[in-house]
NULUM-476905 format. One record per atom (N, C-alpha, C, O, CB): residue in one letter; x, y, z. Coordinates in steps of 0.1 Angstrom, whole numbers, plus 5000, padded with zeros to 4 digits. Glycine has a CB too. Layout:
NULUM-476905
aXYZ;...
end
This chain:
NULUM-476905
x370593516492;x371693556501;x371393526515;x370293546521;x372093706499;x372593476520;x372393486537;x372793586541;x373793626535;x372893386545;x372193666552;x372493756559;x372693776574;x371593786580;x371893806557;x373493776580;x373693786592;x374193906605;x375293886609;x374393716590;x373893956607;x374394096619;x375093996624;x374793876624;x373194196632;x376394056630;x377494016637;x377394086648;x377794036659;x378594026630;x376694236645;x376994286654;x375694436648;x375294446636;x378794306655;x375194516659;x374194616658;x373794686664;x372594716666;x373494586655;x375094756671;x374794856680;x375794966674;x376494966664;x374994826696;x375395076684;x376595196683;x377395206691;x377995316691;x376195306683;x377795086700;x378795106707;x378994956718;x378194876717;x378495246715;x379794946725;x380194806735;x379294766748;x378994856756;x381694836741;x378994676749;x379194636764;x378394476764;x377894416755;x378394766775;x378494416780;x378594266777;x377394206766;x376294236770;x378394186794;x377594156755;x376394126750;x375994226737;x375094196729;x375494136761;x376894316738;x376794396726;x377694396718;x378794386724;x376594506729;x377994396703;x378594416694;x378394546684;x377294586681;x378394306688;x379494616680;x379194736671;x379294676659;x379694556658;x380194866673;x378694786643;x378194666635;x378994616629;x380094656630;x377294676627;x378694486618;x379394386605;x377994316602;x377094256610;x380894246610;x378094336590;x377194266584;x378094156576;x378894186567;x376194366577;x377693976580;x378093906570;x376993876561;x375893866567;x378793806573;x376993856546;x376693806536;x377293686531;x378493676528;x376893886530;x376493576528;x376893446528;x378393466536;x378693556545;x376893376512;x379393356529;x380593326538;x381093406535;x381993416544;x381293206538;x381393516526;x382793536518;x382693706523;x383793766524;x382893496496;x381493786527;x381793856525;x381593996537;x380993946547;x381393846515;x381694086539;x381494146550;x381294296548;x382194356541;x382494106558;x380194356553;x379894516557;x380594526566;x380894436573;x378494576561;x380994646568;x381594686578;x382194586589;x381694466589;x380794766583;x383294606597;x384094536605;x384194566624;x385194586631;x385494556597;x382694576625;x382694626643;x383294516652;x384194436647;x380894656651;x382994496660;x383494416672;x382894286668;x383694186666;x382894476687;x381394276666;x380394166657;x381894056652;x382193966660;x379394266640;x382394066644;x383394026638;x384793916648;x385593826645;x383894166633;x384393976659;x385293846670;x384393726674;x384893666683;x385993926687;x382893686670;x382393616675;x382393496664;x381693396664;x381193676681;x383693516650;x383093436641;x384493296643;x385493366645;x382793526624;x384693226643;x385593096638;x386993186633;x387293306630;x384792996623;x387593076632;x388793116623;x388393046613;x388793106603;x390293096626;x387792936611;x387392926596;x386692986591;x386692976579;x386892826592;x385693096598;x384793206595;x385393296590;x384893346580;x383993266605;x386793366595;x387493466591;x387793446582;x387393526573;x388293506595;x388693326578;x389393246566;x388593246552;x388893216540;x389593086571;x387693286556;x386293306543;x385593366539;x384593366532;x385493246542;x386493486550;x385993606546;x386693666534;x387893636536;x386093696555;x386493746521;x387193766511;x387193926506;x388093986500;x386693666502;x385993976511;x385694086508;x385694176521;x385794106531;x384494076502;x385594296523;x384794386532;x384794526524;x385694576516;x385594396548;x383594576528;x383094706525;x382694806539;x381994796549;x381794686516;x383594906534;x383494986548;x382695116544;x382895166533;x385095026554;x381795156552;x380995266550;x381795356552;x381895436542;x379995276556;x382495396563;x383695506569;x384495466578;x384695346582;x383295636575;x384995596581;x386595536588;x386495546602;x387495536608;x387995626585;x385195566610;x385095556625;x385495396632;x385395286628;x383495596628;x385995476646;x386495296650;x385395176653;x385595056654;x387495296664;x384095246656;x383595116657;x383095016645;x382894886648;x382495136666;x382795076633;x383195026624;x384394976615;x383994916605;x382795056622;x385194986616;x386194876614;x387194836627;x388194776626;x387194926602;x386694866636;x387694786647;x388294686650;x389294686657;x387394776655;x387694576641;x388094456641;x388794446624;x389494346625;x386694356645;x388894476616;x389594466606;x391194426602;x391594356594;x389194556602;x391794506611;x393194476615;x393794326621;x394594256616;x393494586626;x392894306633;x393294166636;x392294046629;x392693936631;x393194146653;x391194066621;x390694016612;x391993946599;x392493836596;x389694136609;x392194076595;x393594036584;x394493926592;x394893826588;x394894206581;x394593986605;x395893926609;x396093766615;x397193696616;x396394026619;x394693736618;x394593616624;x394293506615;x394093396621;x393793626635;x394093516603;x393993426594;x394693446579;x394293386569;x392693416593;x395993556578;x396293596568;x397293466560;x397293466548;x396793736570;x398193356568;x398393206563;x397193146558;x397393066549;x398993116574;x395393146563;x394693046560;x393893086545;x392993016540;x393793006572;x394293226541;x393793306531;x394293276516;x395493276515;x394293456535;x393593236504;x394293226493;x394093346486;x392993366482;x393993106486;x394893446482;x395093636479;x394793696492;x394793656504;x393793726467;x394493796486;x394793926496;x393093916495;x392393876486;x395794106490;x392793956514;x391594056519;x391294186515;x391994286518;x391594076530;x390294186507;x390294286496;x389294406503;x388094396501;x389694216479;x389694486510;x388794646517;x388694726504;x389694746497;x389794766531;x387194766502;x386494816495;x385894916502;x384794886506;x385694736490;x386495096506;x385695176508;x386195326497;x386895316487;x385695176524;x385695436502;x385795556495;x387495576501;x387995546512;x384495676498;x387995646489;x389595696488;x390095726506;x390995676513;x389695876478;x388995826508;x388895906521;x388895786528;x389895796534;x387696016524;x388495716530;x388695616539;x389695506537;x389895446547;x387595556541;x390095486528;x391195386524;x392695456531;x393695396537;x391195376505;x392195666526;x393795716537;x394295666548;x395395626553;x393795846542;x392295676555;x392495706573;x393195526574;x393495506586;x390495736585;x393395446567;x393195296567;x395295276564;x395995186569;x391695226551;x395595356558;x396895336553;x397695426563;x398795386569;x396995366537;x396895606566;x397995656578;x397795636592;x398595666600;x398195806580;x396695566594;x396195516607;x396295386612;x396395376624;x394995526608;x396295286605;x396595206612;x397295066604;x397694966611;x395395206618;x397395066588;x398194966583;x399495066583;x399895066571;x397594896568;x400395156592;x401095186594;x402895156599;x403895226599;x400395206597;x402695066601;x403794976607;x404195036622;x405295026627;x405194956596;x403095126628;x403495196639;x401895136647;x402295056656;x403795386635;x400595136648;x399395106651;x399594956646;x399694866655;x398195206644;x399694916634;x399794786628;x400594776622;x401294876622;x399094746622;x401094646613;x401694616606;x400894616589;x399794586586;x402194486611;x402294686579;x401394696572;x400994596561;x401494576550;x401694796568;x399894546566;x399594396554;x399394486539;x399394426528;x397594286558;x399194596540;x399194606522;x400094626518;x400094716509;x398494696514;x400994596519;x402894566515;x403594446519;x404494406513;x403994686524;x402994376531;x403594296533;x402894106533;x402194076543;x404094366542;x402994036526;x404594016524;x405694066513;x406894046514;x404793886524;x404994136503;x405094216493;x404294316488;x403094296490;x405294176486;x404594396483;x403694536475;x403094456464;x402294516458;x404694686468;x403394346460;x402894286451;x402094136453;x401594056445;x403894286443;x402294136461;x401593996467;x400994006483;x401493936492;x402893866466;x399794146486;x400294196503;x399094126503;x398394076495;x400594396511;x399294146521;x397993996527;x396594156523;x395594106518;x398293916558;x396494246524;x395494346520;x395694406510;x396794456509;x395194436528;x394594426499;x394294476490;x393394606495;x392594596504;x393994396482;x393394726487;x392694826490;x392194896478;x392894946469;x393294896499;x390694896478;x390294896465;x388895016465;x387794996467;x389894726460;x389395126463;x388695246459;x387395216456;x387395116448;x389195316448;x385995246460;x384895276457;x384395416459;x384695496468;x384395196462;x383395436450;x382795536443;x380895536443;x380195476435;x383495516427;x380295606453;x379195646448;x378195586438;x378295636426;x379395736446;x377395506440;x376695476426;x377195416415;x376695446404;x376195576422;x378695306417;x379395246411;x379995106415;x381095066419;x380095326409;x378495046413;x378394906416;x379694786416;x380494786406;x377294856406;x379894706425;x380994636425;x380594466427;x380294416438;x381894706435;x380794416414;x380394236413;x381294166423;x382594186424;x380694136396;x380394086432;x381393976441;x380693866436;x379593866442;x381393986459;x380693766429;x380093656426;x378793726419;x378593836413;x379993546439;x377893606425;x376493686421;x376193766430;x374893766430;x375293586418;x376393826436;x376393996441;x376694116437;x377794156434;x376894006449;x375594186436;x376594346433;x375894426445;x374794426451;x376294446414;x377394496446;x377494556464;x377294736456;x377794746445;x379894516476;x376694806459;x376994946454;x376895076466;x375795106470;x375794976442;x377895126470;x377695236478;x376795336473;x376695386462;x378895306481;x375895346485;x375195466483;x375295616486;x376395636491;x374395436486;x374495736486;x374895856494;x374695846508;x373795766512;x374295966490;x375795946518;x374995936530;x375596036535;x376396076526;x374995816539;x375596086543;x375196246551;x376096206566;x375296176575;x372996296555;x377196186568;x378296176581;x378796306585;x378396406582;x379696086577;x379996286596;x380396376600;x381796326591;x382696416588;x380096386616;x381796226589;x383396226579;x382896166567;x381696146567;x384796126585;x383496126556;x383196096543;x382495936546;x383195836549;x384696106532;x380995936544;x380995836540;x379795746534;x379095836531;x381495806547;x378995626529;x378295556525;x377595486531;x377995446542;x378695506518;x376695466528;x375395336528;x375895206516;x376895216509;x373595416521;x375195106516;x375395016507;x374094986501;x373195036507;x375994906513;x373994936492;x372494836486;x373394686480;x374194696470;x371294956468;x373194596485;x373694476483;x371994406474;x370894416478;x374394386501;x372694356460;x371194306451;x371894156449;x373094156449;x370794406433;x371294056448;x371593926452;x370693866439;x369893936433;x371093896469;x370793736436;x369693676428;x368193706429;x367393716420;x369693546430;x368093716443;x366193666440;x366093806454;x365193816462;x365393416447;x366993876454;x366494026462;x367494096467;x368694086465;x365494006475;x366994176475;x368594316479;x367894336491;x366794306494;x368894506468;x369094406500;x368894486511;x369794616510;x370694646502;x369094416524;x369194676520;x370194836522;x370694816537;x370194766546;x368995016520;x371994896535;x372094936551;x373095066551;x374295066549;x372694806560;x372295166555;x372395316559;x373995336561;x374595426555;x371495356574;x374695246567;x375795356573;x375295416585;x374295406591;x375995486562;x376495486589;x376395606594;x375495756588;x376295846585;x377595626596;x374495776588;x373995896584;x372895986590;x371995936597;x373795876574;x373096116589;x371596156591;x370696176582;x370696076574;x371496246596;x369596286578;x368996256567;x369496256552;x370396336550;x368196316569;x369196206544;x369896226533;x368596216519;x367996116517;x371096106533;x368496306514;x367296276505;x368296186493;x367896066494;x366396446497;x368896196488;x370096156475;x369895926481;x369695826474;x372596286481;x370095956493;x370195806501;x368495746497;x368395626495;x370495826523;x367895796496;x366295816497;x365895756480;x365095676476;x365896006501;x366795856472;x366195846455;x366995686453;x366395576451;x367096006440;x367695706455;x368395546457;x367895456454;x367795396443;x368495496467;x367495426472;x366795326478;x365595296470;x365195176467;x366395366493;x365295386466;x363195386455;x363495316444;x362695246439;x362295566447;x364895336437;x364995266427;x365495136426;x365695076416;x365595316420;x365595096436;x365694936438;x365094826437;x364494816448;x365994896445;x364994736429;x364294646428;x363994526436;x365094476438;x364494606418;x363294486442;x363294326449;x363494356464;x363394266472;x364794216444;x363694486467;x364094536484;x363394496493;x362294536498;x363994676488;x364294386498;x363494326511;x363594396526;x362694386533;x363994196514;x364894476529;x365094496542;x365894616541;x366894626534;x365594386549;x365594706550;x366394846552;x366594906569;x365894956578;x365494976542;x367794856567;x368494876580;x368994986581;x369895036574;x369394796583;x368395046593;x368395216593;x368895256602;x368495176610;x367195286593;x369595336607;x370595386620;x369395486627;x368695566621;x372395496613;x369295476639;x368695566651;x369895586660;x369695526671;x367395476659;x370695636660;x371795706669;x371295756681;x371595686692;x372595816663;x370495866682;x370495936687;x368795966689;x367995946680;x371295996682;x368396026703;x366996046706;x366396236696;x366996296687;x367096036728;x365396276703;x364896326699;x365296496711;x365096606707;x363696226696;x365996466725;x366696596731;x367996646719;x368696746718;x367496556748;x367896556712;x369296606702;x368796686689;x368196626680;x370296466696;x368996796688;x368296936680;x368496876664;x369596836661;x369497116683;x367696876655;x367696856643;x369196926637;x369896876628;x366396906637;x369297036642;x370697116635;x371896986642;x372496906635;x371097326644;x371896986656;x373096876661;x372996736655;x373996666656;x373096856677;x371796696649;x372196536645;x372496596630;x373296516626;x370796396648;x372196696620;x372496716609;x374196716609;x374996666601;x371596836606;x374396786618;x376096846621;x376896696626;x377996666623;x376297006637;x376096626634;x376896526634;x376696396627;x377596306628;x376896496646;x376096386622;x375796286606;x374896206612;x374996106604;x377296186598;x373796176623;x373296036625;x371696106626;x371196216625;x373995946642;x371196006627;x369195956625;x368896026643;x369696026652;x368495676623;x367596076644;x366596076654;x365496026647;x365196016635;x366396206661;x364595996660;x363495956660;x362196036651;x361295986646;x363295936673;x362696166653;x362196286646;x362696286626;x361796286617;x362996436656;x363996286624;x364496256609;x363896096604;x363796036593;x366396246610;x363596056615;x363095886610;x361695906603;x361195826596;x362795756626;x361096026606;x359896006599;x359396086592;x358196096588;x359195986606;x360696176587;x360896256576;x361296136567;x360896136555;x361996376579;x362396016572;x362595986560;x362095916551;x362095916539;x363495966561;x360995826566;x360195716558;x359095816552;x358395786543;x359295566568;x359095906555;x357895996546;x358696006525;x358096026515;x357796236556;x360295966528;x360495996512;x360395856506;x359795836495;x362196056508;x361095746515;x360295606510;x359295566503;x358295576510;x359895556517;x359095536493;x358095476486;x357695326483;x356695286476;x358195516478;x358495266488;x358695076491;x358295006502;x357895076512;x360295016493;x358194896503;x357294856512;x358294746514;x357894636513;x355794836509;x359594766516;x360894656524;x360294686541;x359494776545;x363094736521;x360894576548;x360794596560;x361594686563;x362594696555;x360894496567;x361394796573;x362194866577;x363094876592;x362594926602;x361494956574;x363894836591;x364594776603;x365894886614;x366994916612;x365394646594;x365194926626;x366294996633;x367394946638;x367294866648;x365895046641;x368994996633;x370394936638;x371295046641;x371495136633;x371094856627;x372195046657;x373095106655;x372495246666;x372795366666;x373295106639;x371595156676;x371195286688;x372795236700;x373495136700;x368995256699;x372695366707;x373395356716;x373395296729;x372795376736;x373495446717;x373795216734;x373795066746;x373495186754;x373995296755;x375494946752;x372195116760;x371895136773;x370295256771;x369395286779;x373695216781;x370295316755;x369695356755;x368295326748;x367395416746;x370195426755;x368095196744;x367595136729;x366095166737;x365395216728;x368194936723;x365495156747;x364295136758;x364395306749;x364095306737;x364395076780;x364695396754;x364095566751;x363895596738;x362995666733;x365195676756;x365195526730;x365095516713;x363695476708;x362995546702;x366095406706;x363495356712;x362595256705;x360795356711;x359895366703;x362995036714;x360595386723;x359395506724;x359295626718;x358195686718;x359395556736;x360495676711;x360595796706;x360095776692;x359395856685;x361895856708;x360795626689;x360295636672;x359095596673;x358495616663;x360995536659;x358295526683;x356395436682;x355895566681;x355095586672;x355595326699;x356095676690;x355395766692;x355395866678;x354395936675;x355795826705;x356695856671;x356895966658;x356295896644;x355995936634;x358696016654;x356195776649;x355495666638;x354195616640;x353695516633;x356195546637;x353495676648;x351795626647;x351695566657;x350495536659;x351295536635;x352395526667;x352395416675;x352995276674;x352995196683;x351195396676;x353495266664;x354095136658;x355795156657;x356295226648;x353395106644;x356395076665;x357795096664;x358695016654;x358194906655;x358395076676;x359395026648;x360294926638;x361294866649;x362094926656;x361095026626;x361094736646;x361694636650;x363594626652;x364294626641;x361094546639;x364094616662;x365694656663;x366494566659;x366094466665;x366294696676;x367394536651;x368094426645;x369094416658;x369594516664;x368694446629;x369294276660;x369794246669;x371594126665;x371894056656;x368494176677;x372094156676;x373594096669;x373493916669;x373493866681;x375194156680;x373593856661;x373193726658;x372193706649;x372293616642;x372893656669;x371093796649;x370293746636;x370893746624;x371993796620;x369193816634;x369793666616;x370393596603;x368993576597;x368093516602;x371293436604;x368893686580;x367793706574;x368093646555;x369193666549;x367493886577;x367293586552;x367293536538;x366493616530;x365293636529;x366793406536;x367893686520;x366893776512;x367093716496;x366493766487;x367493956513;
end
């Protein structure tokens, strides 16, 4: 599989993208801002997306995604997240009031978006891929992924904070090359407040690699612009001295 960050922060500014992960051509994690830097033949080939939850910087781009290539598309753009997120997706914004609604139109039976329920630990084939949400610990309903490919897999967290269940998972995966891990938030933020608000500190970071038992690279995504310099000291110092490496928007990894 090819892999690409489109995007890998937690938020905007010049040079920054919030996240999407593409997978070869067809397919896409989440839908951040990342997602306006690709072609329209890039869009046009996009076929899939999997959404972890329904916050806007992850799918922000999804709407005009659909919309700017939905003539160069043969079926429907098929969104793959949990129920709970498929609502916020149908009363929020394929609405015909925020957006137009492509999962009806140009028919209920032929619409430019499909929307397709996923389930916890209930793997979904895209070619030779299988995509499977995992558990994760948010402030609203939502997943991690483990994407397993021919010749290996990766994970990528989501939005979460700690999660042991995310943890039993991850251990059972075979071939795991890379695990892309969310650091939101520093270490002034009280273990109760990042628990209550669903995201990683530098402090939960080393609770969690303590449940880890694999030896994937472990990769930090998804700190907050402007603060990645305070992030990246907080985890060297809670990790031995050794910081994990920040995935950046444009890289592209072969797993």
């Amino acid at each position: 599989m090819r892999v690409t960050l489109l995007g890998a922060t937690g938020g905007i500014a010049r040079g920054l993208r919030t996240v999407s992960i593409q997978v070869d051509d067809d397919l896409l994690i989440d839908a951040g801002t990342g997602v306006g830097d690709l072609t329209l033949g890039q869009m046009a080939a996009i076929q899939h997306v999997f959404l972890t939850h329904a916050h806007l910087d992850h799918l922000a781009c999804l709407p005009m995604l659909a919309d700017a290539v939905l003539d160069r598309r043969a079926g429907p753009l098929t969104v793959h997240a949990l129920p709970e997120t498929l609502d916020v997706l149908k009363d929020g914004i394929f609405n015909n009031r925020l957006w137009p609604d492509y999962t009806a139109r140009p028919s209920p039976e032929a619409p430019w978006v499909a929307l397709e329920p996923a389930a916890v630990g209930h793997p979904v084939c895209v070619g030779s891929r299988t995509v499977t949400p995992l558990p994760a610990r948010h402030s609203v309903p939502g997943v991690g992924y483990a994407v397993e490919g021919e010749s290996g897999s990766f994970v990528y967290s989501g939005d979460t904070t700690l999660c042991e269940p995310f943890w039993e998972a991850v251990n059972r995966l075979p071939g795991l090359r890379y695990v892309f891990l969310e650091c939101t938030f520093r270490d002034d933020v009280s273990p109760e407040q990042a628990l209550e608000w669903g995201h990683m500190t530098p402090r939960l970071w080393e609770k969690a690699l303590a449940l880890y038992q694999g030896d994937a690279e472990v990769r930090v995504i998804h700190m907050e612009p402007g603060k990645e310099e305070a992030t990246q000291g907080q985890l060297k110092e809670r990790l031995g001295g050794k910081a994990p490496r920040p995935v950046v928007a444009g890289e592209m990894f072969e797993v």
